[in-house]
C-alpha angles and dihedrals in degrees: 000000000000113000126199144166130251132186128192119266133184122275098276135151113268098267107117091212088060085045082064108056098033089085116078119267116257132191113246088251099045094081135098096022099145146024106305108212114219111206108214096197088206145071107268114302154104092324092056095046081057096043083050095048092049087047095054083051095057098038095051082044097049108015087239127130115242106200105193110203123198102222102172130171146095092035098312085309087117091062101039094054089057091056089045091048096048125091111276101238102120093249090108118065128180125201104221126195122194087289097081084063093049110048089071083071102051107038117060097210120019124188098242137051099246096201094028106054104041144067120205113231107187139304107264092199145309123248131193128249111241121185117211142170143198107288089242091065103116090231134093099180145038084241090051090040093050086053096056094038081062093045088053103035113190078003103100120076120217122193130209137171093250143333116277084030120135095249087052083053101049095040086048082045089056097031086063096040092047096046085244133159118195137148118262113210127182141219151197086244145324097274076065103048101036077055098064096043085059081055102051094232094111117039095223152349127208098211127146125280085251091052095045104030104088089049087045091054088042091053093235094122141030117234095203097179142332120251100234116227115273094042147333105301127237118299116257094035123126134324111227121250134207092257100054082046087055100040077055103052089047090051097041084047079049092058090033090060092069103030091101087049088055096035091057101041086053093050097055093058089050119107095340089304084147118199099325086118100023 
């Protein structure tokens, strides 16, 4: 899942040089004068503690408030409205998933224009897909699990947080590459859904390795296997192990380090908000 941030420019052509210049010329001290607003698109999570620790980094470096504001709902197309619909000054910023690519696919009329209305800022870092169950699931591998998905056809459960979200979109992915037929059913977030596979109501959850890992260490879930990048790998291939959850995690708090310094030096070459965050 590759996450990015996006701010609200001007109505301009899809040139990114004319993105630039659609937003009004500031000086290189005139921003940030003033509190910026980060819109999390998602019930509370891993996304939000990013969007947090980003923010800390900002304020101590320019003595600014970052309010970040969980704005869930329809697939992250709440959140992302709001950021379409406010005044394009820089000082809203939304964090996207894959999602945000996806949903133009799936809805026929947003309300928004999704390559029109915003200007990407920088990826703050890429995570790995991880599929895990309940410990009682008598598998212990996607192979294991595939195999009883066939003996129980229509009979395993699969959460998600929505429908149109990237883990609805790789587990529809393996469900069609393994012959596989399994319940989708959606909810409000991960912390949810993750919730109710605990809880053995639902068989199993793709989520991230960030999202997954402290219920994996607890015991509380299963990872059975991570989804490579690309594209959701053969069926039958690894489980994952702790360590790989946790080689995944260091790497994804490595990335993390430098996300506000990209994402600064991004910012202040966005709409003529010249070297305020250089």
């Amino acid at each position: 899942m590759v996450r990015i941030v996006a701010v609200r420019c001007a109505l301009a052509a899809c040139a990114a040089a004319v993105v630039l210049s659609a937003l009004p010329a500031l000086g290189a001290d005139a921003y940030p004068t003033r509190p910026i607003r980060i819109i999390v698109p998602f019930t509370p999570g891993t996304l939000d503690v990013l969007a947090r620790s980003i923010g800390q980094k900002l304020t101590e470096k320019y003595g600014q408030t970052i309010v970040v504001e969980n704005r869930p709902g329809a697939g992250t197309i709440v959140g992302t409205d709001i950021l379409a619909k406010s005044t394009p000054d820089g000082y809203t910023l939304e964090m996207i998933t894959t999602t945000f690519v996806i949903n133009p696919s799936l809805y026929k009329k947003l309300p928004y224009d999704p390559l029109r209305d915003f200007a990407p800022i920088t990826q703050l870092d890429t995570v790995a897909n991880i599929l895990v169950v309940n410990p009682s699931m008598p598998a212990n591998s996607l192979k294991e699990l595939i195999a009883l998905a066939k003996s129980k056809p229509g009979q395993l459960t699969y959460a998600s947080p929505g429908s149109g979200s990237a883990p609805h979109i790789a587990t529809e992915l393996l469900k069609s590459m393994a012959g596989i037929d399994m319940v989708h059913v959606p909810y409000k977030g991960i912390p949810e859904a993750a919730t109710d596979v605990i809880a053995n109501r639902v068989t199993m959850l793709m989520t991230t390795t960030a999202s997954a890992a402290t219920f994996i260490k607890a015991g509380r879930l299963r990872a059975l296997r991570h989804a490579r990048r690309g594209g959701v790998s053969a069926p039958g291939q690894g489980v994952a192990s702790g360590e790989r959850v946790t080689a995944s995690l260091q790497l994804a708090s490595c990335v993390r380090g430098g996300a506000a310094d990209a994402l600064a030096g991004r910012v202040s070459r966005v709409g003529g908000i010249t070297g305020a965050l250089a």
